[in-house]
N, C-alpha and C positions, 0 to 999 in steps of 0.2 A: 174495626176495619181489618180484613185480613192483610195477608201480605201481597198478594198482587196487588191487591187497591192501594197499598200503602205505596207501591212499588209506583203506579202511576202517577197517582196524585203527585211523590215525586220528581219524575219526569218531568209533569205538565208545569210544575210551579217551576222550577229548571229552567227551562223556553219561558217562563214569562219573565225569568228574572234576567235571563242572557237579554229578549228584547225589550223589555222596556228600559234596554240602556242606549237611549240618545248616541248618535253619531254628535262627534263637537263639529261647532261651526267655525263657520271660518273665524269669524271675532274671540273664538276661543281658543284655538290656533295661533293666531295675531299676539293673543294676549299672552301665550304660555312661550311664543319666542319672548317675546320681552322680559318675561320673568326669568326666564332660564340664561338669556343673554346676561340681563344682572346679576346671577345667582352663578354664574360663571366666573364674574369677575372675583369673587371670595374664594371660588376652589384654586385660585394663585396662591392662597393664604390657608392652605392646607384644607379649607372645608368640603363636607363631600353632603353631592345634593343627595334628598329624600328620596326614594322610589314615590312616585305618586304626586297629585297636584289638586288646586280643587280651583273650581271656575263657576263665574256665574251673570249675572246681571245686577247691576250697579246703578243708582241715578246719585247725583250729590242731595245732599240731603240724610241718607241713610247711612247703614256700619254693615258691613258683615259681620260675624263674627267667627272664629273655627277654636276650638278647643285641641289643645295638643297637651299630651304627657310630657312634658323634660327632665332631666338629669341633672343633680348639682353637680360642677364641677367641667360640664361640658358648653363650650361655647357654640352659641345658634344664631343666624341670619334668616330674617323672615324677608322674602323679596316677593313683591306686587310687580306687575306687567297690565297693563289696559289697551285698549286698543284706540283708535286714536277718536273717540268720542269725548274723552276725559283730559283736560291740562293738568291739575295736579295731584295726587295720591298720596296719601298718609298711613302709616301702619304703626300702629301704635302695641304695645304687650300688657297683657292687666295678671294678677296673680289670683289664684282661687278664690279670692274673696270681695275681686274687682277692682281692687287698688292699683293703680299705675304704675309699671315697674320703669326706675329709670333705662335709657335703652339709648344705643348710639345711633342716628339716624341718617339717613339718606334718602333724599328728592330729586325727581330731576323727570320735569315733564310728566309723559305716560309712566314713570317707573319709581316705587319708592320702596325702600327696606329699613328693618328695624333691626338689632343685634346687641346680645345680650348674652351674658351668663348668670342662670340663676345661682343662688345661694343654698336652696331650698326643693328638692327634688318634687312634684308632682304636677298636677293639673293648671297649667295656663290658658289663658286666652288675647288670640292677637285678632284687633280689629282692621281691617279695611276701610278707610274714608275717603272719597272723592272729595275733593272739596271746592273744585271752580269745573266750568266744561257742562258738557250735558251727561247723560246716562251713558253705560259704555261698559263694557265684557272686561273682566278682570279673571288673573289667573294669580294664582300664591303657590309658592313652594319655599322649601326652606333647607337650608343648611345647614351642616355641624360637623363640631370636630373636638 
């Protein structure tokens, strides 16, 4: 390929990748106020939110899952927001090899978080559970400090 075709090709993959980025809906909106309202209340307690959030669709029954890097030594708040399809929400933390990390929790309706300091610097994973309600738009973002 020369370099103009290379030059387009780039371009064109460019524009498909700007659009095939979804506008959020409202329920995802909905959902990322609640999260952020929560995840607000921890930055009283020195924590500072993430850049970025990740949303999606939810029925009880299922898990999300999202994998993050952490730091030992640093303390984190995972806060869930849903929108009002769901009663109650679970966020649980598992360590790279799936084990359950114990984790200080928080429920309460559409909003639940999890918070933790690892021991052990690298790859976690924190699930999302509905657990009563119907399907319903969840947002996660997290904190640390």
């Amino acid at each position: 390929m020369n370099f103009s075709k290379t030059i387009i090709f780039l371009a064109v993959a460019a524009v498909a990748l700007a659009t095939s980025r979804a506008a959020e809906t409202d329920g995802q909106v909905e959902a990322r106020k609640v999260a952020l309202d929560l995840a607000g209340a921890f930055s009283n307690e020195g924590f500072k939110i993430r850049d970025g959030h990740w949303a999606g669709e939810i029925k009880v029954g299922e898990q999300a899952f999202l994998a993050v890097n952490l730091y030992a030594g640093n303390q984190y708040w995972f806060s869930v927001g849903a929108n009002e399809g769901s009663k109650t929400f679970a966020v649980h933390v598992f360590d790279e090899t799936g084990k359950p990390v114990t984790t200080e929790n928080y429920e309460d309706a559409e909003k639940a978080a999890a918070g933790f300091s690892p021991t052990i610097s690298g790859q976690y994973f924190v699930s999302i559970e509905p657990s009563q309600g119907e399907g319903s738009t969840y947002c996660l973002v997290y904190s640390y400090k």
